[in-house]
N, CA and C of each residue as an Amber inpcrd file, in Angstrom:
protein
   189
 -13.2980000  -6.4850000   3.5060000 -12.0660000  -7.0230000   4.0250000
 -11.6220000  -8.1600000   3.1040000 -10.1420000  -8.1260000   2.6490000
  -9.5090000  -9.2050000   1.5880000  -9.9340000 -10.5780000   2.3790000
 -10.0380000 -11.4990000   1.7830000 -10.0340000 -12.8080000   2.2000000
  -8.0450000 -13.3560000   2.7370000  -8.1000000 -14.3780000   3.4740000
  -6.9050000 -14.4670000   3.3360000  -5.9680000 -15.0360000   2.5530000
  -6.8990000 -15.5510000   1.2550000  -6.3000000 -16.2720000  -0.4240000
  -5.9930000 -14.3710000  -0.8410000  -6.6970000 -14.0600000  -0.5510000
  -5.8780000 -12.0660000  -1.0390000  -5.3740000 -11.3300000  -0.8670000
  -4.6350000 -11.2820000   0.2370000  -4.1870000 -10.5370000   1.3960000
  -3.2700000 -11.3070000   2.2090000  -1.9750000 -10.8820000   2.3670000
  -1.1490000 -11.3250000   3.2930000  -1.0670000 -10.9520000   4.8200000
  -1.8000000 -10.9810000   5.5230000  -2.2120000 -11.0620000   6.8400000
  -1.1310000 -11.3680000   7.5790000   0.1830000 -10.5390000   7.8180000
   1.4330000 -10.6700000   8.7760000   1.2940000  -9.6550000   9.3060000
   2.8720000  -9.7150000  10.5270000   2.9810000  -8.0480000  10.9210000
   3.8140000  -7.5360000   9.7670000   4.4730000  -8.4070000   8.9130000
   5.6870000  -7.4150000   8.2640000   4.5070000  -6.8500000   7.1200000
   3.5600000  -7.2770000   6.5250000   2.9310000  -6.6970000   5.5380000
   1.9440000  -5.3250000   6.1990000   1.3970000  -5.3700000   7.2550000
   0.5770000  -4.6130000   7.9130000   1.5970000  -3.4080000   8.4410000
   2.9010000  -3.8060000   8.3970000   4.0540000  -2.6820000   8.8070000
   4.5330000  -1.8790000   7.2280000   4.2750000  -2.6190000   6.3770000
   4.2330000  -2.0040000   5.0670000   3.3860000  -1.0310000   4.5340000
   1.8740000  -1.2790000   5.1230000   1.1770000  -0.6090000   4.9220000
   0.9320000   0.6100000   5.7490000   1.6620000   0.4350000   7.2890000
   1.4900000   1.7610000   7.9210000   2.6720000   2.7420000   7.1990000
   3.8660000   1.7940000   7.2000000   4.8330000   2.5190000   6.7610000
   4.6670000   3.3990000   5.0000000   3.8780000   2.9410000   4.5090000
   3.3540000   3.5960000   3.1790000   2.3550000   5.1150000   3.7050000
   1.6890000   4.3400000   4.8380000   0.9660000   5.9510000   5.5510000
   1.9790000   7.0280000   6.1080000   2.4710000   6.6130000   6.4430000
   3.7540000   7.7670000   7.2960000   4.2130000   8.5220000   6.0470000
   4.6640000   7.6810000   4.9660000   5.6390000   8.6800000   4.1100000
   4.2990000   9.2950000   3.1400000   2.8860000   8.8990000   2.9210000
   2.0760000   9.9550000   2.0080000   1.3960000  11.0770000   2.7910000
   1.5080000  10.7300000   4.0690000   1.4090000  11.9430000   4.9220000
   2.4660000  12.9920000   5.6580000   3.9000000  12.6050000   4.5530000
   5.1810000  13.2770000   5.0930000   5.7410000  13.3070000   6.3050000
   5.2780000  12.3470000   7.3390000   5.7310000  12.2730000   8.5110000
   7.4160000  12.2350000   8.4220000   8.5460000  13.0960000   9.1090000
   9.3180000  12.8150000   9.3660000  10.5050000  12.3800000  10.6610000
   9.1820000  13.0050000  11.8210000   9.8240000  12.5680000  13.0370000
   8.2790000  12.3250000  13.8940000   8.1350000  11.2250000  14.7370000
   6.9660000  10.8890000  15.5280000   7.3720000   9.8350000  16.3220000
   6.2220000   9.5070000  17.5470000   6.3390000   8.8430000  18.7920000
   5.9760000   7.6690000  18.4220000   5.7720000   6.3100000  18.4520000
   4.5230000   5.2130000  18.4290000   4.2410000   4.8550000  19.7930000
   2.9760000   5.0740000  19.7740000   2.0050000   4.1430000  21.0630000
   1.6760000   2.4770000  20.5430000   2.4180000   1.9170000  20.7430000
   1.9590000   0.3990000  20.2020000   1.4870000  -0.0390000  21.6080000
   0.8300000  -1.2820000  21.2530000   0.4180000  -2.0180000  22.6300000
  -0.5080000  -3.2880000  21.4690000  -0.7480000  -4.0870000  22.2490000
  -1.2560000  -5.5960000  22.0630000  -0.6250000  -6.1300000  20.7420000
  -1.1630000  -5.9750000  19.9830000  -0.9160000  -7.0300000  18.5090000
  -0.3560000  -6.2160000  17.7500000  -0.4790000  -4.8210000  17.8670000
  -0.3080000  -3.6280000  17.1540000   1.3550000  -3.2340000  17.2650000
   1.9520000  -4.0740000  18.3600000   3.1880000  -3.7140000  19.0450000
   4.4910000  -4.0850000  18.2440000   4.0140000  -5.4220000  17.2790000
   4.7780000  -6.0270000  16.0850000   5.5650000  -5.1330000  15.1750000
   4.2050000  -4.3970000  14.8890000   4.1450000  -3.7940000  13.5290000
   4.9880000  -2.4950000  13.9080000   4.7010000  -1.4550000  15.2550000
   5.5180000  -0.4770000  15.5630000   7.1290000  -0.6380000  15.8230000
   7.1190000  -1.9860000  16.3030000   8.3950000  -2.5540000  16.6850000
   9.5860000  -2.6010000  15.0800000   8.6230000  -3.4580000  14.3280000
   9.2040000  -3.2940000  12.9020000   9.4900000  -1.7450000  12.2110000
   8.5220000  -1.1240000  12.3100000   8.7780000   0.4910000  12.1460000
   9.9720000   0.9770000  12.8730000   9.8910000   1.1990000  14.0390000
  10.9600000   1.2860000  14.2690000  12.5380000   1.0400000  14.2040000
  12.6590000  -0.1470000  14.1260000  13.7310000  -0.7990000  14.1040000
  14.3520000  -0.3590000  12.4360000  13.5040000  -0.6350000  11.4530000
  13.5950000   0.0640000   9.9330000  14.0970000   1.7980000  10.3090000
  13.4030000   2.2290000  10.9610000  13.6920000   3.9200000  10.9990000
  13.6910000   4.4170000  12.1320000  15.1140000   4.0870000  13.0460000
  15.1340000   4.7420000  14.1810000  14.9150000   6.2980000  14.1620000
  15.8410000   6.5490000  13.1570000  16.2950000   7.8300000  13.3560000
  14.8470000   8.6260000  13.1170000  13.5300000   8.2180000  12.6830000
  12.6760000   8.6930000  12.6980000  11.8930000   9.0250000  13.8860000
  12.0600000   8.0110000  14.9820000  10.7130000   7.5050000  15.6190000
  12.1270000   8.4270000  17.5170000  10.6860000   8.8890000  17.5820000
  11.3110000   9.8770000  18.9260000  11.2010000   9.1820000  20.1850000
   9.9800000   8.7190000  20.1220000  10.0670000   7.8760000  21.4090000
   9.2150000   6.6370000  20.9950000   8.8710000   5.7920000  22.1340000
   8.1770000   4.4340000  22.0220000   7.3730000   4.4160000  23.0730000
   6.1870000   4.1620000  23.1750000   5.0940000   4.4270000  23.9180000
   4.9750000   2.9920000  23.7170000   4.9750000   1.6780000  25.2490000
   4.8830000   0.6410000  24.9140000   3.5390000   0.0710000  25.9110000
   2.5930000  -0.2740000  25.7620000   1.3340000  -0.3210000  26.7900000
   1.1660000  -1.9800000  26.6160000   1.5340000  -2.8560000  26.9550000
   1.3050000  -3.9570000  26.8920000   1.2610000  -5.2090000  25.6630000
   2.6050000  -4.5360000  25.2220000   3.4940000  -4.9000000  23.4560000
   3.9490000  -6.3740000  23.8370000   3.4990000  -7.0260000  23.2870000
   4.1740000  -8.3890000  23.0720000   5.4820000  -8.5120000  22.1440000
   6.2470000  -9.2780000  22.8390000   7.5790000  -9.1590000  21.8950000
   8.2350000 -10.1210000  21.1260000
């Protein structure tokens, strides 16, 4: 695990990195289940690519 002198430890960077997973696995339409801390980062996904994201599965998302 990066230290945090190596690694930018946000939601917008951790939303960068899912969002880099979605497009090398060709995702073009899907749901997110976010919930706790995780809820940031789906929230940011989303909002970047509605037209992607079908529904929102929200289990206890902080906002």
């Amino acid at each position: 695990m990066p230290t945090m002198n190596e690694f930018d430890y946000t939601f917008d960077r951790l939303a960068q990195i899912v969002e880099k997973f979605i497009t090398a696995i060709d995702l073009k339409k899907y749901s997110l289940y976010v919930m706790d801390y995780g809820a940031p980062i789906g929230y940011r996904i989303a909002a970047k690519y509605p037209e992607q994201v079908e529904a929102l599965i929200i289990q206890n998302g902080n906002a």
